[in-house]
BABAKE-760337 format. One record per atom (N, C-alpha, C, O): x, y, z. Coordinates in steps of 0.1 Angstrom, whole numbers, plus 5000, padded with zeros to 4 digits. Each point is the difference from the previous one (the first is absolute). Example, Ala and Ser with C-alpha at 12.3 -4.5 7.8 and 13.67 -1.06 7.14 Angstrom:
513249435078499150125000500950125000501050005007498650114986500950115000499250115008500550115001
***
This chain:
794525473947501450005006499949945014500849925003498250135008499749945010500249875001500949945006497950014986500149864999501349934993500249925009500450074985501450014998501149965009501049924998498650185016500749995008499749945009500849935007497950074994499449905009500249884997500649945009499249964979500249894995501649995002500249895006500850154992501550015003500149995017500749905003498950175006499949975012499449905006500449965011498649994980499149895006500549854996499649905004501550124986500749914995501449985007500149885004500850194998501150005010499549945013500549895004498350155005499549995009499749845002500149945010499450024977499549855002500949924993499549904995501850135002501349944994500950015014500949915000498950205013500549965009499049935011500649995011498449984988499549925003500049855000500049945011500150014978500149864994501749985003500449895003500550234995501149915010500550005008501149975000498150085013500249985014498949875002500149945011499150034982499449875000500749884997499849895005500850144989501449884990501049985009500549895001499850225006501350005008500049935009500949915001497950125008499949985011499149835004499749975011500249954974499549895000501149904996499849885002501450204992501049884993501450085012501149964997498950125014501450045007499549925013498849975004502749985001499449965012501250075012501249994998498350085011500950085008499549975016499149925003501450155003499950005016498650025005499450044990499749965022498650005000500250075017499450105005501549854999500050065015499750144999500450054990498750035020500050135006501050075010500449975011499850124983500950135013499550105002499350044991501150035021499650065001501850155007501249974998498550145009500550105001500349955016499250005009502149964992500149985016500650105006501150044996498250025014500950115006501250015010500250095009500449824988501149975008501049934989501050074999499049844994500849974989500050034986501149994994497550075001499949984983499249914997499249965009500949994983498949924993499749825004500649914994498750085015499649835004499249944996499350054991500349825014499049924996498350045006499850005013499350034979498849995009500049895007500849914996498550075013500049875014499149924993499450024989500749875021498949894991499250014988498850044998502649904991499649994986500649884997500849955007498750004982500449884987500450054990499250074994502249915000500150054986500749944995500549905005499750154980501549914994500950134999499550124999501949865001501250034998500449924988500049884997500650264993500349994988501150094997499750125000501949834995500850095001500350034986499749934991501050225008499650064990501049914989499950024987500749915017500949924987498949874998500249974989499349985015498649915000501049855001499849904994501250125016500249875003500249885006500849904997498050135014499349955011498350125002499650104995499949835013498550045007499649915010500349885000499150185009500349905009498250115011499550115000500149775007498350005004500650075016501049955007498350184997500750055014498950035007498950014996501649995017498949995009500450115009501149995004498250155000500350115013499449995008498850004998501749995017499649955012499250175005500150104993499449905018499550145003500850085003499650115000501949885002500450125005501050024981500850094997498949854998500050074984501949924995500950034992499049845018501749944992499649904990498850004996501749955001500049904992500349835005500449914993499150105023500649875006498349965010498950055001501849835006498949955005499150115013500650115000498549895009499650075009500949995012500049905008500950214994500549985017499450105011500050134998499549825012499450095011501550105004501249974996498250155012501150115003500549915012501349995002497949955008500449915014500749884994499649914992501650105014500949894999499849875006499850005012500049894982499749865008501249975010501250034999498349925011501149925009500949904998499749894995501450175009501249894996500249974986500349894995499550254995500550024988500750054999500350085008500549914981501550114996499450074990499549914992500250215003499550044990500850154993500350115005500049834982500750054993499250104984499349974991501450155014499450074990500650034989501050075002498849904981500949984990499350164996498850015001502150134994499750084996501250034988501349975000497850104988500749984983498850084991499050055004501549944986499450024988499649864992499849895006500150134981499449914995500149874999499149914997502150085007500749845002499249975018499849885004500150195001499549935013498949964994499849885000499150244993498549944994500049854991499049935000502150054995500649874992498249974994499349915005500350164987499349984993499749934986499049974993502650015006500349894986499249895000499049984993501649955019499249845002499249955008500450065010498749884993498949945006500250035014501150015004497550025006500450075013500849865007501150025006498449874993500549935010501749974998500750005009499849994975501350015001500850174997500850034992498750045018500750115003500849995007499949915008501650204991501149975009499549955019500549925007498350194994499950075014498849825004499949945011499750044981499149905003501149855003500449975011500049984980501749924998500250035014499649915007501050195000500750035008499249975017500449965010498250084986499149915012499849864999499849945011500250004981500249844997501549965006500449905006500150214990501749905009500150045010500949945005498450165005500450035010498949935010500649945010498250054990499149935006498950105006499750114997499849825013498750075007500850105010499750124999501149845010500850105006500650164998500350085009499749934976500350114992498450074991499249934995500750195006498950024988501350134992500950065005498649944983500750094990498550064997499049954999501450215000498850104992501050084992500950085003498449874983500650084989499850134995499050014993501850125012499050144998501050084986500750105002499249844986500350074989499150094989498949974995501750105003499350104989501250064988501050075002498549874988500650054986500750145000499750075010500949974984500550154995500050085016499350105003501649855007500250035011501950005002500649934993499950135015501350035002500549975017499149975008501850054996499750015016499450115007499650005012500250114980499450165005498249935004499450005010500249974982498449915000499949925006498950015006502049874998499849895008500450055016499549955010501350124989500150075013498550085009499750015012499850034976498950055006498549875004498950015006501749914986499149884995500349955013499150005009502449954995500249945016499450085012499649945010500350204990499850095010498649965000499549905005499750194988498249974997499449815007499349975009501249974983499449864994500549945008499450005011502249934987500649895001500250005015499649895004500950185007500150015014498950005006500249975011498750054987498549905004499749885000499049955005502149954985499849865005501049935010500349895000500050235009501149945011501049954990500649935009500250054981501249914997500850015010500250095007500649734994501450055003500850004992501150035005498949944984501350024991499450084988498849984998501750094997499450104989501349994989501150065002498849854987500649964985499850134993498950024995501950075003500050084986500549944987500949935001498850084992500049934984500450114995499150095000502349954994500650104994500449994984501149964997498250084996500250014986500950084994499450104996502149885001501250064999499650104984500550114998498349814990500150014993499150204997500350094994498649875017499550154996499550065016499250105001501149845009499750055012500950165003499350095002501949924997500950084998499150124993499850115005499649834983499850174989497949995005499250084995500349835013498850005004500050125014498950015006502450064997500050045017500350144990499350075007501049974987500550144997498450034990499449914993500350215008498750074991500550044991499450024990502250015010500650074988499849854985499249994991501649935014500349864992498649934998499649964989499850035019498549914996499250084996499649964989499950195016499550084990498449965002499250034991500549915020498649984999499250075012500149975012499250124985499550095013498949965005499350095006500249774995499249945005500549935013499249975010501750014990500949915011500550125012499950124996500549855014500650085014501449994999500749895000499650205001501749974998500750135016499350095005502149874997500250045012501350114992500250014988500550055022501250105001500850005006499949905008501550184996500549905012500350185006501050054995498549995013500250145006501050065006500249965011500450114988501350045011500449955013501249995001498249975009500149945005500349865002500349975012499749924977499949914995498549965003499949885002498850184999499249905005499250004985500550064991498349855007499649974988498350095002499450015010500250054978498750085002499549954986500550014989498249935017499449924986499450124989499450105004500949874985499450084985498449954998500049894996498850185006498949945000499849954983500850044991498249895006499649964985498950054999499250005008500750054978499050074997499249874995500449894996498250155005498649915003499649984985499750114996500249814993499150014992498750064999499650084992499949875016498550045001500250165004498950055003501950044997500050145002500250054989499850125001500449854988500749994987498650094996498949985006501450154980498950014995499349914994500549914993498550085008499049934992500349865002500049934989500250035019500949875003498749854999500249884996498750175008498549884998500049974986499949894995500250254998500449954979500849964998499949914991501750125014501249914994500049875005500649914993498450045025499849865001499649894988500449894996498450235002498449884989501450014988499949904993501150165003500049994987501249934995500449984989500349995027501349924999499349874998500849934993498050015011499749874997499950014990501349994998498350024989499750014988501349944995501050075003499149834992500849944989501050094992501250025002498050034988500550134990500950115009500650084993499449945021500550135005501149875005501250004996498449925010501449915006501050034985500850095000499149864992500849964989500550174997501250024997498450035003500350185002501550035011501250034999497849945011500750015011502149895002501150015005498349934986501549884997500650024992501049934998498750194995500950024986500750115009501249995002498150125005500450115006501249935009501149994995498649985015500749905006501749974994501150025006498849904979501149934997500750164996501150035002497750084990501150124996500750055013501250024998498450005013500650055008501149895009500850055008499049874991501149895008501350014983501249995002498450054983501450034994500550125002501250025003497750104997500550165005501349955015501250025000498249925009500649995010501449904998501050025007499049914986500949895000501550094989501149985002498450114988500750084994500850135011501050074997498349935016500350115005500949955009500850085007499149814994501349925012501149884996500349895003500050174991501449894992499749914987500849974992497550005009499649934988499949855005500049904993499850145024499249855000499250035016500550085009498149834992499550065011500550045019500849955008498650114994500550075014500349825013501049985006498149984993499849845005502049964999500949995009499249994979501849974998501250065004501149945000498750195003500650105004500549965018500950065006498249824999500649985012501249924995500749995010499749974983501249864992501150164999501249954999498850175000501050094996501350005011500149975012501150084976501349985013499850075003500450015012498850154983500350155008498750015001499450014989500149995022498250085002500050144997500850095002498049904993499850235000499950005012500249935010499250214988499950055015498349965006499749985012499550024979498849945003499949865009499349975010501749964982500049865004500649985009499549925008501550134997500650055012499450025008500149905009499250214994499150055007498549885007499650005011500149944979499249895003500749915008499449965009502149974989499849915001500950095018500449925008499850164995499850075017499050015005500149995012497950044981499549995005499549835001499349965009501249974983499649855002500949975011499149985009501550014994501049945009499550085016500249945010499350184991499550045012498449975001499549985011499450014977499249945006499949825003498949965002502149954996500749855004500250065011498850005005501950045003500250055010498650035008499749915008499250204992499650025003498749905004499549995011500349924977499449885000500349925009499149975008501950004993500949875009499950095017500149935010499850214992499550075009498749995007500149985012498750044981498550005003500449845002499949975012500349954983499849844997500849935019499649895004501350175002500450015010499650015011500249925009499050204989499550085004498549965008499650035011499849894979499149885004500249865007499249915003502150095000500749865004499949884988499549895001501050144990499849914989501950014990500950085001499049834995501350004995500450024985499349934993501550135000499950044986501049934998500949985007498649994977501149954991499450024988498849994998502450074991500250074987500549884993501149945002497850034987500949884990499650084984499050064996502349924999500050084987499549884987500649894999498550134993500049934991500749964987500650094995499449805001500950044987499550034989499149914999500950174988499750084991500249894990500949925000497850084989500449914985501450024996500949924998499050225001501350054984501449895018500949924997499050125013501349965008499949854996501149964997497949945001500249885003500349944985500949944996498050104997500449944981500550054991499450104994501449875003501150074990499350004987500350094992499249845006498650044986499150125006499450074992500649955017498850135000500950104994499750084991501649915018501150095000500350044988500050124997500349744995500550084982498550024993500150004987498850025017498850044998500250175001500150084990500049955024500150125003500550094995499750124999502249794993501350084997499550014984500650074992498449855003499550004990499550164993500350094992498549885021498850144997501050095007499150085004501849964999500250115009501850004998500649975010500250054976501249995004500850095007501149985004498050154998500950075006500349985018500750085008498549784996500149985011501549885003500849985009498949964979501349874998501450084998501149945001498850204996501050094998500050035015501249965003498550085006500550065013500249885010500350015012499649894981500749885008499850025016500850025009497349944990499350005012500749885010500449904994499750105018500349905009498249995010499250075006500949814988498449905003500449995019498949985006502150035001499849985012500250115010500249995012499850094979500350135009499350085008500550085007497749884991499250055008500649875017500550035011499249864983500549945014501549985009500149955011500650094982501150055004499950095012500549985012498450174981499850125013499650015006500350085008498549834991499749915013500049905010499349975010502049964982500749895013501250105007500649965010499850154984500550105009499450055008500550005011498350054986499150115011499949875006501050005006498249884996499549915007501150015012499750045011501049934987501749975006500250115013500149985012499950174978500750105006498650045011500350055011498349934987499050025009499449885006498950015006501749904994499749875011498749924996499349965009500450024980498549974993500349884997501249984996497949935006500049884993499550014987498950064997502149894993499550034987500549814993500949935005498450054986499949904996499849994984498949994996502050004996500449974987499249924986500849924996498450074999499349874989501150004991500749904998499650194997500649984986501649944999500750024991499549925017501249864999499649894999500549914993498150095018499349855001499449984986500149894995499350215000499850014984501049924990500049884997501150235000500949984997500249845000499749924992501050065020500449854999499049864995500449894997498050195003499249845000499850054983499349924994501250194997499750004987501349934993500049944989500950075019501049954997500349835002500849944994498250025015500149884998498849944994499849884999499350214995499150004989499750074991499150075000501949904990500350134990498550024988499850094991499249805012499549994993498150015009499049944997501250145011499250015010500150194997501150064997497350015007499950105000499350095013498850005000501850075009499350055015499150134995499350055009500650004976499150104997499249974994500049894995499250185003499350064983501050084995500650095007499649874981501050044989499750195000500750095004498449914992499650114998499050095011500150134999499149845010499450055009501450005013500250105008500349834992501450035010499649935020500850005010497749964987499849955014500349875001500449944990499449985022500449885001499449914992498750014997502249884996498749884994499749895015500550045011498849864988499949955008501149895003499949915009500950114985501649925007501050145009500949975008498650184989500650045007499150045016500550025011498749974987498850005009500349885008499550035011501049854989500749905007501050045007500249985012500650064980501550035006499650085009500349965011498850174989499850125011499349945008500250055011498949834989499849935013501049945006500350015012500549924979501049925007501350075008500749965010499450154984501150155004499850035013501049985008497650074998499250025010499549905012499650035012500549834983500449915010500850005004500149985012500950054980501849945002500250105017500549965011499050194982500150115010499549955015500749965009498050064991498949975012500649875005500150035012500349864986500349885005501550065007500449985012500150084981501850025004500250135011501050005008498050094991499850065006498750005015499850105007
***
């Protein structure tokens, strides 16, 4: 009987063997390292080479991390003489990791401006303004800027600031206290996690990834069932916010404020430019979306209503705020047959990665 079981064990054992060997010779995925940032969540280890590989597989692209862990060229903290230097702060779309470094927006954008200007790109993925705020305070106000670019992602920045809506307790998230002042929510550490060195070694493994992605999709349906029947992300497009969403988008709107505060504060100048969203710009993502998700095509979402509340707040608190999604708009419209996304990954293709350079000239030149 022993043996029995032993041969039964020793056979599963070397059946999962042979395919995490298979897996991991025919998948091709992301290579970059991160690590536990204590001030934002999860960053780049510093000086590394990797590929970026997104989970819809369609683009990959060769990246390079400078020492202080961005995704852009080396900038000293001492400002050169007789520079203007401008600090672009964002999530993933600042990292513009789709296409090739040198035609990045932020790169684009030093080519048209010249030697007189330097741009340092400080983005990080799965970030909200609650993170980047801390990202500008720590990091970004040690390269002297004088202009500090926030890159505002209407699409999930909003539900990236509330712990309720993002749901991820890895990240720092803020509150807004009686007083109105803001008191940061710390993030709990991976590495404090039980047993957290075994759940490291065993998240590499192939076989647990593919584990780990089914869990994943069950709980993004549990969740998507529990909120109207289509994801929390869409819920900024609603005519009536809950009270959650609500709630976020008061603390988003005071830490813009607070940002544009510290950023002042340094003698540097702020401006808020809101990006434009796939599902806002192509009407094929759109009847994509109203496809998988009718009960969203039923509450007859308004695609411009995140920036709507923010060309009010901009207004009513004196902020320079600055618009993409018309300039979008108008150049799809005079190219109906031209695409500014990935269809399905939702980031820029490298025609929209143009336009956000050319957006950002238009600004900096006019301004």
């Amino acid at each position: 009987m022993k043996k029995i079981v032993f041969l039964i064990a020793f056979g599963i054992l070397l059946s999962i063997f042979v395919a995490e060997i298979f897996l991991r010779l025919f998948k091709s995925e992301t290579t970059l390292k991160f690590y536990d940032n204590p001030v934002f969540g999860s960053a780049f280890v510093p000086n590394q080479k990797g590929v970026f590989v997104t989970e819809t597989k369609e683009y990959f692209s060769n990246v390079e991390i400078n020492s202080q862990g961005w995704p852009d060229f080396e900038h000293s903290f001492e400002k050169p003489r007789d520079v203007y230097r401008i600090l672009i702060l964002g999530d993933s779309f600042v990292e513009n990791l789709q296409v090739p470094f040198e035609k990045r927006f932020f790169r684009q954008l030093q080519d048209k401006l010249g030697n007189k200007f330097e741009i340092i790109a400080m983005g990080r993925g799965n970030t909200g303004t609650a993170q980047q705020y801390l990202m500008l305070k720590e990091y970004g106000l040690k390269y002297k800027p004088d202009l500090v670019i926030q890159m505002f992602l209407t699409a999930n920045d909003v539900k990236n600031n509330s712990s309720v809506l993002q749901n991820d307790p890895y990240l720092p998230y803020f509150e807004i206290e009686s007083n109105n002042s803001l008191k940061e929510i710390s993030q709990i550490k991976r590495s404090n996690r039980k047993l957290s060195s075994l759940k490291e070694i065993l998240k590499k493994c192939e076989i647990t990834k593919i584990i780990l992605f089914f869990r994943q999709k069950y709980l993004e349906r549990k969740a998507i069932s529990l909120s109207g029947g289509y994801p929390t992300d869409y819920h900024i497009y609603d005519s009536i916010y809950s009270a959650d969403y609500q709630n976020s988008w008061e603390l988003t709107k005071r830490l813009i404020l607070e940002t544009k505060r510290v950023t002042e504060n340094s003698q540097a100048k702020y401006i808020l430019v809101t990006l434009a969203n796939n599902e806002q710009v192509n009407t094929k993502v759109q009847g994509e979306i109203f496809k998988k998700y009718p009960n969203l095509k039923n509450a007859n979402p308004d695609f411009e209503k995140p920036d709507k509340i923010l060309k009010e707040y901009c207004q009513e608190q004196k902020i320079d705020c600055f618009f993409m999604l018309p300039y979008f708009k108008d150049y799809i419209k005079n190219n109906p047959n031209e695409t500014t996304h990935f269809f399905y990954d939702g980031h820029w293709s490298q025609t929209g990665t143009n336009l956000a350079a050319l957006f950002l000239y238009q600004i900096i030149s006019q301004n």
